[in-house]
C-alpha positions, -999 to +999 in steps of 0.1 A: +072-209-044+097-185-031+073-153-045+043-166-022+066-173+007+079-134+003+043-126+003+029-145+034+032-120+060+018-095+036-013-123+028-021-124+060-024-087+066-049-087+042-066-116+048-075-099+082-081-067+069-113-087+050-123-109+074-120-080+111-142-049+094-142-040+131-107-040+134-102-026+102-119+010+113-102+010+145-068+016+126-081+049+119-101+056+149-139+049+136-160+025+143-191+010+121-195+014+084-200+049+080-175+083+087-171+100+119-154+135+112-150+143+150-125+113+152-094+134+143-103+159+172-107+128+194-072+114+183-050+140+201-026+140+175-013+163+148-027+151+116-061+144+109-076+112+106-086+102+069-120+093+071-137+055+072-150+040+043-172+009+037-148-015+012-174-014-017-187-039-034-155-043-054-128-053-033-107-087-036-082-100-016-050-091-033-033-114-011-048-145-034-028-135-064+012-124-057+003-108-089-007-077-075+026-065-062+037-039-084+035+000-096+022+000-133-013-018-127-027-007-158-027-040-178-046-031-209-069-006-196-068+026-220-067+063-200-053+089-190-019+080-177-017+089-143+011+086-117-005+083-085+017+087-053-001+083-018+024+097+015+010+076+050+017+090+080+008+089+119-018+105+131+005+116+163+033+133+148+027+137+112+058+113+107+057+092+078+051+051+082+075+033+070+070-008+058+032-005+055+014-019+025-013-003+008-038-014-013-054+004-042-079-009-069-101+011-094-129+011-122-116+017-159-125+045-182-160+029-184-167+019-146-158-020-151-142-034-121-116-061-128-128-096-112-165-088-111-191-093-137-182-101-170-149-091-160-141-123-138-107-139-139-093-099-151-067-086-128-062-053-145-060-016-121-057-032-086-020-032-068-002-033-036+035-016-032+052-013+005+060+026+021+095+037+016+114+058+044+093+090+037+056+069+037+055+070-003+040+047-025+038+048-059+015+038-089+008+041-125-025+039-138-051+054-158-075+082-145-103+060-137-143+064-156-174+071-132-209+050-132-242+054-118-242+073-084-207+074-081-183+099-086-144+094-101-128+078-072-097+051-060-106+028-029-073+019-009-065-001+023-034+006+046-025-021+061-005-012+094-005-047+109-019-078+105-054-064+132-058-032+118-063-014+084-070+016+076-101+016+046-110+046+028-113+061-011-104+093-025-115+114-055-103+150-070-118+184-075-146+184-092-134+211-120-104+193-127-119+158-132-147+177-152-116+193-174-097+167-179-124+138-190-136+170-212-103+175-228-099+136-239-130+126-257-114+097-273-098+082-242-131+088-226-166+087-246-190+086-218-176+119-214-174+143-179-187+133-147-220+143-142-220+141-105-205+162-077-190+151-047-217+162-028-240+138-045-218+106-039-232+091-009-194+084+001-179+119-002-220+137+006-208+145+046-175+160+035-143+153+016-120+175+022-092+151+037-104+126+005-095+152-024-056+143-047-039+166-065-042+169-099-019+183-127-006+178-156+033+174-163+047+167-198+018+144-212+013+128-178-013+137-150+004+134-115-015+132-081-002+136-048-026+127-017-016+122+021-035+101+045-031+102+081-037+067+098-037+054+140+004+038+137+002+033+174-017+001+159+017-013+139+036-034+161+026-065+188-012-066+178-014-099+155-005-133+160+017-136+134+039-105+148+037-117+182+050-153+164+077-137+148+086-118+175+095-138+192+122-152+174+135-125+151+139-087+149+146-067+115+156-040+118+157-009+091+185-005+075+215+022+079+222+048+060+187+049+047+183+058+017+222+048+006+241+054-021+258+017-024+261+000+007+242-003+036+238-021+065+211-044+075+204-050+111+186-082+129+187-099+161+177-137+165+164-144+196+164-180+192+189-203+169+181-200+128+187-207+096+188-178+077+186-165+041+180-122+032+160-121-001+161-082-022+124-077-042+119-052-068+087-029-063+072-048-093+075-079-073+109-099-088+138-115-069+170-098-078+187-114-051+189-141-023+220-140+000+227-175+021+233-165+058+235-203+070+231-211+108+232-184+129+232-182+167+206-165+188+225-127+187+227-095+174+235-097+139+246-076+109+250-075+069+264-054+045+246-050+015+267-039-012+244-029-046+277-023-066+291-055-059+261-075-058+252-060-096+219-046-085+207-013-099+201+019-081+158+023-069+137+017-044+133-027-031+120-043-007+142-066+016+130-097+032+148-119+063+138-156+062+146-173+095+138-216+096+134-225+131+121-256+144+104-265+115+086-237+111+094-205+087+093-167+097+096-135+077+099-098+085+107-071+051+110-037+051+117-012+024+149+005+014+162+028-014+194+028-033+203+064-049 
């Protein structure tokens, strides 16, 4: 019970994400189903735009399962390992977003799409992590297959509030993907790509701002790719911000990263009880901390790893707040070096 109340916020973003397609483009300054590559000149900002995508006809709501949060969402599936790390940032100032949650799922080495087809009530290459301090998330998977009229790809959502999310899909040089399914023909019988990017109907007006990295480090492909979404769309936009809002602020925490202690800011605006909960990035409670009753004030607590027990990485903190009944949660992201 406690590992779906952690994820309620986060449910809700992405129930909304599914539900407001509308909404959904206007995170990332398009409208409709299809790209507009003139958006990132309309933005006025810094960084350009990554470009709209329909979801496909393989998305679920990860929301459904607290499952899905975690890094290695390769299950079973047998590939090429690859370590797949995705930088968000603002379209305004190139900064990173912090405390977004993104969304990736993708076909295996034979174009099979967990929870669809034969492959209902499979859960295997679709995951969720939350930004750290420099907009990184990060995954480990398998470099995914191809089938008929589409090209090697991974579909994500960014979810920047519980209104707006940012939907797109990305895919790698051609060359590279041609080398590398050439160079494992066990891992991969159906063998290279036979399409181009150009003949995908989702990458045919341009892909240029859709294209990872790709290379190979000690027995392990690595991709890098940076997507640039509307973060002027984070805060005060949903109900359930405005709700919280209302009654509780969480604030990031200081120093951030940290080496072993670290400070973790909120203010109450109304009278609570409260309880601070630590998540790892595969989705386990390493720690809940009892605040009790706390008055409607500025608040602050000092989160000690070395005392507490917990191990050096990169969690996700969560305040709990019972007020009248009713729960609210706020997280955000922090890493201990």
């Amino acid at each position: 019970m406690k590992r779906l109340e952690f994820l309620k916020a986060m449910g809700a973003v992405g129930a909304a994400g599914v539900v407001a397609p509308v909404a959904a483009a206007s995170a990332i300054g398009l409208s409709g189903a299809g790209k507009n590559v003139e958006a990132s000149e309309a933005a006025g900002g810094g960084c350009a735009l990554v470009p709209s995508e329909v979801l496909g006809p393989f998305e679920l709501d990860l929301s459904a399962n607290t499952f899905y949060l975690r890094q290695d969402i390769r299950e079973d599936r047998e590939g090429a390992p690859l370590r797949l790390r995705m930088r968000v940032v603002n379209t305004e100032d190139c900064e990173p977003l912090q405390n977004v949650r993104v969304n990736i799922w993708q076909c295996d080495r034979d174009g099979a799409y967990s929870g669809y087809s034969t492959e209902v009530g499979l859960t295997y290459l679709r995951g969720y992590q939350i930004t750290d301090a420099d907009g990184y998330v990060e995954f480990l998977t398998i470099f995914p297959g191809f089938y008929p009229g589409r090209v090697v790809h991974v579909h994500f959502q960014v979810f920047v509030s519980s209104q707006y999310a940012a939907i797109s899909q990305f895919t790698w040089d051609h060359e590279q993907a041609v080398a590398l399914l050439s160079s494992n023909p066990d891992l991969y019988p159906l063998g290279p790509d036979p399409l181009t990017p150009e003949e995908d109907f989702s990458f045919s007006d341009g892909y240029a701002l859709q294209t990872a990295t790709l290379d190979l480090i000690e027995e392990e492909y690595v991709s890098t790719i940076e997507v640039a979404v509307d973060g002027s769309t984070m805060s005060g936009v949903g109900h359930l911000e405005r709700e919280t809002a209302a009654r509780m602020v969480l604030g990031q925490n200081v120093p951030n990263p940290f080496v072993s202690q670290t400070s973790i800011p909120f203010e109450l605006l109304v009278p609570g009880t409260v309880s601070l909960e630590l998540w790892s990035s595969a989705g386990q409670l390493l720690k809940t901390v009892d605040l009790g009753p706390l008055p409607a004030a500025q608040h602050s607590f000092l989160l000690d790893f070395a005392a507490l027990g917990l191990a050096a990485g990169s969690h996700i903190v969560q305040l709990k707040m019972l007020s009248e009944g009713r729960s609210y949660f706020s997280f955000s992201r922090l890493t201990c070096r």
